[in-house]
C-alpha positions in Angstrom: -28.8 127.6 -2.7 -26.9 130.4 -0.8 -24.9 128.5 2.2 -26.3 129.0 5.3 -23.9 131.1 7.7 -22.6 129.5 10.5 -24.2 130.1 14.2 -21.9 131.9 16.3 -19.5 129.8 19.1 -21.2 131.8 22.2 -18.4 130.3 24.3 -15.7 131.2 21.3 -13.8 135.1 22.2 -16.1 137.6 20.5 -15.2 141.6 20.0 -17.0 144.2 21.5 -15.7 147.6 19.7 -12.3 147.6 20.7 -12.0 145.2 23.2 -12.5 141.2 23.1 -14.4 139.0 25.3 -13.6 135.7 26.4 -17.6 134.9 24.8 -20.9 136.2 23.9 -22.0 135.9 28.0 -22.5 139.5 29.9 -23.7 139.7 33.6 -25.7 142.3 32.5 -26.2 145.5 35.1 -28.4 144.6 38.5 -27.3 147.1 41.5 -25.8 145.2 43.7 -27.0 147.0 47.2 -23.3 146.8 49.0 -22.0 150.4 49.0 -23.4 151.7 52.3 -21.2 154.1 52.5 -21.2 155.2 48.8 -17.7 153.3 48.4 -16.7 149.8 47.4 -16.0 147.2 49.9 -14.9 143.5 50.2 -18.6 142.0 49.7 -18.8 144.1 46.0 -15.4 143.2 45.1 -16.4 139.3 46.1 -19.4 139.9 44.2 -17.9 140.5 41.1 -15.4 138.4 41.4 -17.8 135.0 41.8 -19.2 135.8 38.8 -16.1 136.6 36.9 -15.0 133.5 37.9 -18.1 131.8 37.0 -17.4 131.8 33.5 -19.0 135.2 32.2 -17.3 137.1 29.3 -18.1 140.6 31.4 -19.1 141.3 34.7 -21.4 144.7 34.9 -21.0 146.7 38.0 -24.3 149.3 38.8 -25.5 151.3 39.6 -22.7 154.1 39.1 -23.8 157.4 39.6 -22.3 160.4 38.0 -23.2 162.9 40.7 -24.5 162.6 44.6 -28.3 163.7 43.8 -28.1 160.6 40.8 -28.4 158.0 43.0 -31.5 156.2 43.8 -30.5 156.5 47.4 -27.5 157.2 49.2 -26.4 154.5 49.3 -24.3 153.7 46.3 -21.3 154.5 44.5 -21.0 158.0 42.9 -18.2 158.6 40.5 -15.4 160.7 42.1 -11.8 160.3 41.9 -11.2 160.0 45.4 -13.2 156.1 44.8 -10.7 155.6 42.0 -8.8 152.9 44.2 -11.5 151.3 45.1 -12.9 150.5 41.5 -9.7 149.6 40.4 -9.4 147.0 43.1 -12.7 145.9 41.7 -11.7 145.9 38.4 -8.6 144.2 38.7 -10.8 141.2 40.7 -12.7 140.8 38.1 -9.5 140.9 35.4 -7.7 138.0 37.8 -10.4 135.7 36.9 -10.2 136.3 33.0 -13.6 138.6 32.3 -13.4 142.1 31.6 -15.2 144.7 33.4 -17.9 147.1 32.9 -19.5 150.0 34.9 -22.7 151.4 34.1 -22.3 154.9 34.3 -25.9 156.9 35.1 -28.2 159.3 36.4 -31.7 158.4 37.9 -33.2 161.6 37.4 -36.8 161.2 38.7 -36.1 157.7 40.5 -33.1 158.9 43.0 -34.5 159.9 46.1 -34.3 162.9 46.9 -34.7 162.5 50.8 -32.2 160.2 51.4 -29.5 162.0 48.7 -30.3 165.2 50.3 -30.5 166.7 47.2 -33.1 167.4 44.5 -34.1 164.8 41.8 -33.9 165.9 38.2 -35.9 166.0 35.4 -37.1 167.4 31.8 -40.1 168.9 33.5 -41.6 169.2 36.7 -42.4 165.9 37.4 -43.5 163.4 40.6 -40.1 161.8 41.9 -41.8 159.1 44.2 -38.7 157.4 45.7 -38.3 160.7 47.9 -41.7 161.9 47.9 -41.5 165.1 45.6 -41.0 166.8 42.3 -38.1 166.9 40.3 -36.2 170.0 39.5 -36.4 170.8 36.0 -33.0 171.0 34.4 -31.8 173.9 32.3 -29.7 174.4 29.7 -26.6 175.2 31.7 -27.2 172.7 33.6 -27.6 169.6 30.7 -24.3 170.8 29.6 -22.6 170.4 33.0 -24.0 167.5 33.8 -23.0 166.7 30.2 -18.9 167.2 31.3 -20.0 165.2 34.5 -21.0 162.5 32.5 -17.6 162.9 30.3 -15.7 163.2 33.8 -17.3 160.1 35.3 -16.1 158.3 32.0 -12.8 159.3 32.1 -12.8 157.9 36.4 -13.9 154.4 35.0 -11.4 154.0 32.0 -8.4 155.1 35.1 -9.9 152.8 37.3 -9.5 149.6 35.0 -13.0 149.6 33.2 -13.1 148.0 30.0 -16.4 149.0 28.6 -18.8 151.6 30.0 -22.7 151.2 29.7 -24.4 154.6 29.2 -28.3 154.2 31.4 -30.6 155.6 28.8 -33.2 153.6 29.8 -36.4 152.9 32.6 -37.0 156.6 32.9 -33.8 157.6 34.5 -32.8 161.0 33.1 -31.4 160.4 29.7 -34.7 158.2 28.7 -37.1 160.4 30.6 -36.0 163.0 28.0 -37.2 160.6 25.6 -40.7 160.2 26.4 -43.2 162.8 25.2 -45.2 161.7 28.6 -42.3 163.1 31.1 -41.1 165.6 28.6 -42.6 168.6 27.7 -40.5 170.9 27.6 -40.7 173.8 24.4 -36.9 173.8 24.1 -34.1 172.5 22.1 -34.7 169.4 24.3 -38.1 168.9 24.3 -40.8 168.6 21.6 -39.8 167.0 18.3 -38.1 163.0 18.7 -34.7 164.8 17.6 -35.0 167.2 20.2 -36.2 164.4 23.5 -33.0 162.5 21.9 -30.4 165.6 21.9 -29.2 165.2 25.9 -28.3 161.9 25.3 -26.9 161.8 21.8 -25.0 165.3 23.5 -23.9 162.7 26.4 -22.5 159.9 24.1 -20.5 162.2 22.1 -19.1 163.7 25.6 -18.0 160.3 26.3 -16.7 159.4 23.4 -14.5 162.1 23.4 -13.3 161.8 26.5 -11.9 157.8 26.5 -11.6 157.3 22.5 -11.5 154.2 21.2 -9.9 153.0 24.6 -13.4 151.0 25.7 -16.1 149.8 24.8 -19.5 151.8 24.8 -23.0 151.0 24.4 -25.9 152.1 25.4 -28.5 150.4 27.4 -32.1 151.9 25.8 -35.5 151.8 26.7 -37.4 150.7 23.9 -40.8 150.7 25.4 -41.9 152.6 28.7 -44.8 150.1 29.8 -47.4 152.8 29.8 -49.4 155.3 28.2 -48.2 158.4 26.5 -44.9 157.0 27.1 -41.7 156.1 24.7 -43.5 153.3 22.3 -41.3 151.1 20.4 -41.5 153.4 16.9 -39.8 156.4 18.1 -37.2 154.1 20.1 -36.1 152.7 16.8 -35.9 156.1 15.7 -33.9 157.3 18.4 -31.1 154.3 18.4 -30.7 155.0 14.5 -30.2 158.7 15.0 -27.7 157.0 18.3 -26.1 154.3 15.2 -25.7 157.6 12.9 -23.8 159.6 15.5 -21.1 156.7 15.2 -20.3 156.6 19.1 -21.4 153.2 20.4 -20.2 149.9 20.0 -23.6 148.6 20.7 -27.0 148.6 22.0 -28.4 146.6 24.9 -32.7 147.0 24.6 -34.7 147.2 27.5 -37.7 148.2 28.4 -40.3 149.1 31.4 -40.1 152.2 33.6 -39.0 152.6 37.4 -41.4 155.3 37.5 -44.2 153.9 35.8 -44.0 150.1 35.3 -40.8 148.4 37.1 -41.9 144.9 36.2 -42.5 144.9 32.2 -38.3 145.0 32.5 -38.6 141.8 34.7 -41.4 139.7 33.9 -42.7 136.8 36.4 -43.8 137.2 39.8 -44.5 140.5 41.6 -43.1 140.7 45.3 -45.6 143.4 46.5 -45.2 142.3 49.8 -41.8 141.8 49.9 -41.0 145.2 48.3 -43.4 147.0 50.9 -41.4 145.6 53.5 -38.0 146.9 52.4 -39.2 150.1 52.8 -40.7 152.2 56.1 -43.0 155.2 56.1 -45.1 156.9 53.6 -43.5 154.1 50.9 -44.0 151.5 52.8 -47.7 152.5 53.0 -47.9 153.7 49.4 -46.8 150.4 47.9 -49.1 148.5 50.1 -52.1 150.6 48.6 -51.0 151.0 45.4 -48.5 147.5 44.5 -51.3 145.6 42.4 -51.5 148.8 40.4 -47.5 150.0 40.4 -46.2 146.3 40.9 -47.9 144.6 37.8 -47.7 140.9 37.1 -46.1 139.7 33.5 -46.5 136.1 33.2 -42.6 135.1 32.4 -41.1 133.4 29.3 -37.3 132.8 28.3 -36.1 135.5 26.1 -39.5 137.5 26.7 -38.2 140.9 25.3 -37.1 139.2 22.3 -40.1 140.5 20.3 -39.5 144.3 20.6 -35.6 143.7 20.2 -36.2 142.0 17.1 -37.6 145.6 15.6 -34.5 147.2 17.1 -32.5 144.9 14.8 -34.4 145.2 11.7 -34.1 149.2 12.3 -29.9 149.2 13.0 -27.1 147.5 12.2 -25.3 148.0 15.2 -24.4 144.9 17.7 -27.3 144.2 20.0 -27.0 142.7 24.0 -30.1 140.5 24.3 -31.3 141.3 27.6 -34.4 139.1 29.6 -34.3 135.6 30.3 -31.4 134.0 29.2 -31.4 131.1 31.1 -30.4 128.4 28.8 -28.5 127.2 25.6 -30.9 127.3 23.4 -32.3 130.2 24.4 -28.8 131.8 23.8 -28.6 130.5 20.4 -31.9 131.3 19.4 -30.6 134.9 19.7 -28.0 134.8 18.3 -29.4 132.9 15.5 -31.7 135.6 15.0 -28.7 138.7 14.8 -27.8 139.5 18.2 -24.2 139.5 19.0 -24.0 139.1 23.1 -26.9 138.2 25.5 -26.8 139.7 29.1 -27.7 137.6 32.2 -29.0 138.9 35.7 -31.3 136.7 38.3 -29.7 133.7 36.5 -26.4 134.4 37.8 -27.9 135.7 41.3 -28.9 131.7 41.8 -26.3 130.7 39.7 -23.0 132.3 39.2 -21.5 129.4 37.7 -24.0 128.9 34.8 -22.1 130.3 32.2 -19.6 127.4 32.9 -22.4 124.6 33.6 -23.9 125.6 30.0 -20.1 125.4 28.2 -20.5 121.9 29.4 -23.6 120.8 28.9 -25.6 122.4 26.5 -28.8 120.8 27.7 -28.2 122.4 31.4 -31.0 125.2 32.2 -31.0 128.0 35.1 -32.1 127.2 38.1 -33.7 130.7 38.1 -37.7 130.3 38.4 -38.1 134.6 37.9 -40.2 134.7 41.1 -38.2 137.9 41.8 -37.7 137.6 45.3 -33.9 139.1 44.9 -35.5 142.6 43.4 -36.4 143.8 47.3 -33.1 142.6 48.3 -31.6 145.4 46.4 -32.1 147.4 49.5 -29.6 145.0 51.8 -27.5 143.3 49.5 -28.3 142.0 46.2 -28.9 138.2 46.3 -30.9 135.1 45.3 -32.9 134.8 49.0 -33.2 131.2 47.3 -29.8 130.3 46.9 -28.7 131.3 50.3 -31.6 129.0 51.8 -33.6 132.3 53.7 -36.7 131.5 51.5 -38.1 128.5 49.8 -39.3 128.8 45.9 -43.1 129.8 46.1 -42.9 128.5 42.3 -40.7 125.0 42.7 -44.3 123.3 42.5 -45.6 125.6 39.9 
C-alpha cells in the first residue's frame, strides 16, 4: 500500500514562487474603500497592518488601478510613482508585523465609472458600463499594447514600493476577463473570436509583467472561472485559458474565482443579498436602478464553507500550477479539506473583516470557527470604508438566529 502523503502544516512557512510565507493563510483582495483622495492614508496603512498582525501569511491590498479611467470610481489608488511613498509606508506596516505584502494590480474596464473617473470605461466591444451610466470605449490595438507597458509600469511601482507578490485581476469581468467571455467579446481581431485569441491581452499582460520584475515577486493570477450567466466564460474554456496561462510559464499560481460585477456580483460571494443596503450607498439614477432591478442583478446564493470549491477542483485536475482557494474559509477544517484536496494557499476576506485575528485563534485551537455569518452587510460599505458593520456594533446580525 502506497503511504499516504502527509497533509500540509497550514500554519508551517510555505513558498510562493520566489518568496516564502510565514503559512498557507492569504487575506485575499477586498477594496478597502479609504483612498478618498486616490492616495494612501493612516486608516489603509492601519488596515493592513491589523491584519498583518493578526496572524495572516499575506495581506492583499485592492483595488490598484493601473490608470485613472481603471478605477471603479475615483476614489482609489492608481499606480503612479508619485504614490510610491505611500505604498511603501504600507508595505513596510505590513513587513513590521511579519506578513508579506501583496497589491493587486488591475483594470475595471466596463465596471469603473466613467462619471466619477471622468474618463471613458474600456472594453473589448461596445458594451453597457453601468457604474457610470454608459458604454465602454472599445480598445484598439495600439491601445492593448499601451495599456500593456502600463500594466508592466504599474508592476515595476509595486516591486519599488515594497510589494512582495503582485496579483494580476483577470477576473469578474474587469478588462482582462471581459476579453475572455465570448458574451462581452466580439470582436473579429487578433483578440477576439477563437479562446486563444479572448486569452491573448492577458497572457500579452503577464508576460509584460514578468519581464518587467523577474523572479523578484511573486505573481499569480486571480481568474474568473465562471461568469454567473449566460453566453458568458463557462468553466471549460476557463480551464483552457489557465493551461494556455500554466504553458506561458509566468505565474507562480492561480487564485479561481468566479461571478461578474457586470452581470452577477454575488455568485463570487454567496449568502445574503443587501439590496437595500447597496441601494442606499448610492444616489441618483443607481440608486433608483438597483431598487428596480436588485432581485434581478443582486441574486441570492444560499452560502456554504468552501462553496467555490467544486469548480476549483476542475481547475486543479486541468493544471499543475499552485492554486489560492478562495470562498469561505472560515475554519480549520475547512482549510484542511483544501488542502487535502491539492490546493496550496487558501485566501480569506469577510472572515478577517469580523475577525482579523482568526488566523491566530485557528493556530490555537483548531476547533475555533469565524464568526463571519456571510450576510454581506460589509459589501455596501466598500463605498465609506471597508468594514464588518457587525463588528463595529452599527448593525446587529439579521442571521445570529438563523
Amino acid at each position: 500500500m502506497t503511504p499516504r502523503t502527509p497533509l500540509p502544516d497550514p500554519f508551517a512557512p510555505a513558498d510562493l514562487g520566489p518568496i516564502t510565507l510565514r503559512n498557507r493563510l492569504i487575506k485575499c483582495a477586498t477594496f478597502e474603500g479609504m483612498t478618498p483622495d486616490a492616495v494612501v492614508t493612516d486608516e489603509l496603512v492601519e488596515f493592513h497592518r491589523e491584519v498583518a498582525a493578526g496572524g495572516v501569511g499575506m495581506s492583499t491590498v485592492a483595488y490598484c488601478a493601473i490608470a485613472p479611467e481603471g478605477r471603479t470610481d475615483r476614489h482609489q489608488i492608481w499606480m503612479r510613482p508619485e504614490e510610491a511613498a505611500g505604498l511603501a509606508r504600507l508595505t513596510e506596516a505590513i513587513h513590521d508585523e511579519g506578513a508579506k505584502a501583496a497589491a493587486q494590480l488591475g483594470h475595471a474596464g466596463a465596471v469603473a465609472n466613467s462619471a466619477s473617473n471622468h474618463r471613458k470605461a474600456l472594453g473589448p466591444s461596445r458594451i453597457p458600463a453601468p457604474m457610470g451610466m454608459s458604454l465602454t470605449h472599445k480598445v484598439t490595438p495600439t491601445e492593448i499594447r499601451e495599456l500593456t507597458r502600463t500594466f508592466a509600469k504599474a508592476a515595476r511601482i509595486a516591486v519599488d514600493s515594497g510589494f512582495d507578490g503582485l496579483e494580476i485581476h483577470c477576473g469578474h469581468n474587469y478588462l482582462l476577463s471581459s476579453f475572455f467571455s465570448p458574451l462581452l467579446n466580439r470582436r473579429r481581431d487578433a483578440y477576439g473570436g477563437s479562446l486563444v485569441n479572448r486569452a491573448r491581452f492577458a497572457r500579452e499582460v503577464l508576460e509584460a509583467v514578468r519581464a518587467e520584475v523577474g523572479s523578484e515577486v511573486a505573481i499569480w493570477a486571480k481568474l474568473g472561472l465562471y461568469d454567473g450567466a449566460p453566453g458568458g466564460l463557462q468553466i471549460d474554456e476557463a480551464c483552457q485559458i489557465a493551461q494556455l496561462l500554466e504553458g506561458d510559464g509566468h505565474l507562480d499560481a492561480i487564485e479561481p474565482t468566479a461571478g461578474s460585477s457586470l452581470l452577477n456580483p454575488m455568485y463570487l460571494f454567496h449568502g445574503r443579498a443587501p439590496r437595500k443596503e447597496f441601494a442606499a450607498a448610492f444616489s441618483g439614477a443607481l440608486k433608483a436602478g438597483l431598487k428596480v432591478a436588485g432581485p434581478v442583478f443582486l441574486k441570492h446564493y444560499p452560502y456554504r464553507d468552501a462553496y467555490l470549491l467544486p469548480l476549483a477542483r476542475q481547475l486543479r485536475q486541468a493544471v499543475d500550477l499552485p492554486l489560492i482557494l478562495l470562498g469561505g474559509i472560515t475554519d480549520r477544517a475547512t482549510i484542511d479539506m483544501a488542502l487535502s484536496d491539492g490546493f496550496d494557499f487558501v485566501a480569506m476576506g469577510r472572515a478577517l473583516l469580523r475577525e482579523p485575528d482568526l488566523p491566530h485563534l485557528l493556530a490555537v485551537d483548531p476547533t475555533a470557527h469565524s464568526k463571519c455569518t456571510h450576510c454581506n452587510l460589509c459589501m455596501p460599505t466598500i463605498y465609506s470604508k471597508t468594514r464588518c458593520p457587525i463588528r463595529t456594533g452599527e448593525v446587529s446580525d439579521p442571521l445570529a438566529s438563523a
